[in-house]
C-alpha positions as CSV (number, residue, x, y, z in Angstrom):
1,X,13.3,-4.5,-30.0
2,X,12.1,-5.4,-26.4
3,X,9.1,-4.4,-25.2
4,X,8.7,-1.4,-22.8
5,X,7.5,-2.8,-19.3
6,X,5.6,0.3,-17.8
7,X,3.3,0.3,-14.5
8,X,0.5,2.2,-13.1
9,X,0.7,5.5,-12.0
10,X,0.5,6.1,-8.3
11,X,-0.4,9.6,-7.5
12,X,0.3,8.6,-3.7
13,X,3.9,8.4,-4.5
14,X,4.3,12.0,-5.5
15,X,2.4,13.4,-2.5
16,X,5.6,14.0,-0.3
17,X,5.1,17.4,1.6
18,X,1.7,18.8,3.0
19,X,2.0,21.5,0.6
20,X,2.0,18.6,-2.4
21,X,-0.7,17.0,-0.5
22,X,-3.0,20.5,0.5
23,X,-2.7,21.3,-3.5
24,X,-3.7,17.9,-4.8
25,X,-6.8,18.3,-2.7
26,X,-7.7,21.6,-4.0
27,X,-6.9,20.6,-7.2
28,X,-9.7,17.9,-6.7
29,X,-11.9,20.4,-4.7
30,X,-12.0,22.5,-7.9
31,X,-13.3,20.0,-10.2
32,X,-16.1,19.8,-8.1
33,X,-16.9,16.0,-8.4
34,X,-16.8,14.3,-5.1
35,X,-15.6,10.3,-6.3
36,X,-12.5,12.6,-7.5
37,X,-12.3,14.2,-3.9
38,X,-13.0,10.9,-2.3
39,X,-10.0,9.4,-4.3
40,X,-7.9,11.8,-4.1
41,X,-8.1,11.9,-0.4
42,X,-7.9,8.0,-0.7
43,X,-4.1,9.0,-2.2
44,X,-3.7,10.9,0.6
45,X,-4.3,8.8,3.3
46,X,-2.4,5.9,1.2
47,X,0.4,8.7,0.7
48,X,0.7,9.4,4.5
49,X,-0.1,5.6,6.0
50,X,-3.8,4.3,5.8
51,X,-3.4,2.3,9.1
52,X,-2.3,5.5,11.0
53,X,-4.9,7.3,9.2
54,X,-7.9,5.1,9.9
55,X,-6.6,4.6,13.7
56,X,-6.7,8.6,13.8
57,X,-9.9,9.1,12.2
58,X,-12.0,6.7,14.4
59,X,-12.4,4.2,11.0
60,X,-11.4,1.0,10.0
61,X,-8.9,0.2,7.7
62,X,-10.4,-1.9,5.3
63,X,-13.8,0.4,5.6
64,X,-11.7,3.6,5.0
65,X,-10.2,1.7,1.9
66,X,-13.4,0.9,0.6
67,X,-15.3,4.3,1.7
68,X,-12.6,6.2,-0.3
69,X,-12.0,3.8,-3.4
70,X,-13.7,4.6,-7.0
71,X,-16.5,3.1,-6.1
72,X,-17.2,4.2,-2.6
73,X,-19.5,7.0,-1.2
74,X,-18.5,8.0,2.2
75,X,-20.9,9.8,4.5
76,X,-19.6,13.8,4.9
77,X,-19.2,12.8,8.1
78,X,-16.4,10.5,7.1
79,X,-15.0,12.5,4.8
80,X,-14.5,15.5,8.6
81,X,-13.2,12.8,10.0
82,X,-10.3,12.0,6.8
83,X,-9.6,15.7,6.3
84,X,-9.0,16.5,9.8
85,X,-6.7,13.2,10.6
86,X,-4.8,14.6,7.6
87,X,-4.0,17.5,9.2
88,X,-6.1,19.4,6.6
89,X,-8.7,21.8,6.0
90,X,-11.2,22.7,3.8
91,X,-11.9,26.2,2.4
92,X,-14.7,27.5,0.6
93,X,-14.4,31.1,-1.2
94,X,-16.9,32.4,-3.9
95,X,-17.1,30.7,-7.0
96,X,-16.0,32.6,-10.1
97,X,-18.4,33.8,-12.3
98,X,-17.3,34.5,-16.3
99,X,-18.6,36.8,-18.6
């Protein structure tokens, strides 16, 4: 039988439309852990053009690659910067409470 060749999934190849991209964010904002928002915002960026993104947010390219990889930890003010040369925004509403 030969063997399955399979390959990393890229998250920034699904991200076509704002709308996929807005709810991918959210979807990160809800979990509440910010290396998951930094990545997924690295997706983003990766899904719309990092160059274009860093030249739009002010950044370097390689700095903007490392400030939003798994192991980076941007400054909020970086993060402003990301979001906004997205073309996104971020929302805060009260947090559930259960029970």
């Amino acid at each position: 039988m030969p063997k399955t060749k399979t390959r990393i999934w890229d998250p920034a190849e699904h991200l076509i439309t704002d709308e996929d991209m807005a709810a991918y964010l959210e979807a990160a904002l809800q979990e509440g852990d910010s290396a998951l928002i930094a990545a997924a915002l690295g997706d983003i960026a990766r899904a719309k053009g990092m160059s274009q993104i860093a030249r739009e947010a002010g950044l370097g390219r390689e700095s903007l690659y490392k400030a939003l990889s798994a192991d980076g930890n941007p400054e909020f003010a970086t993060i402003m910067k990301v979001v906004s040369a997205l073309g996104l925004q971020l929302h805060a509403s009260p947090a559930r409470v259960e029970g």
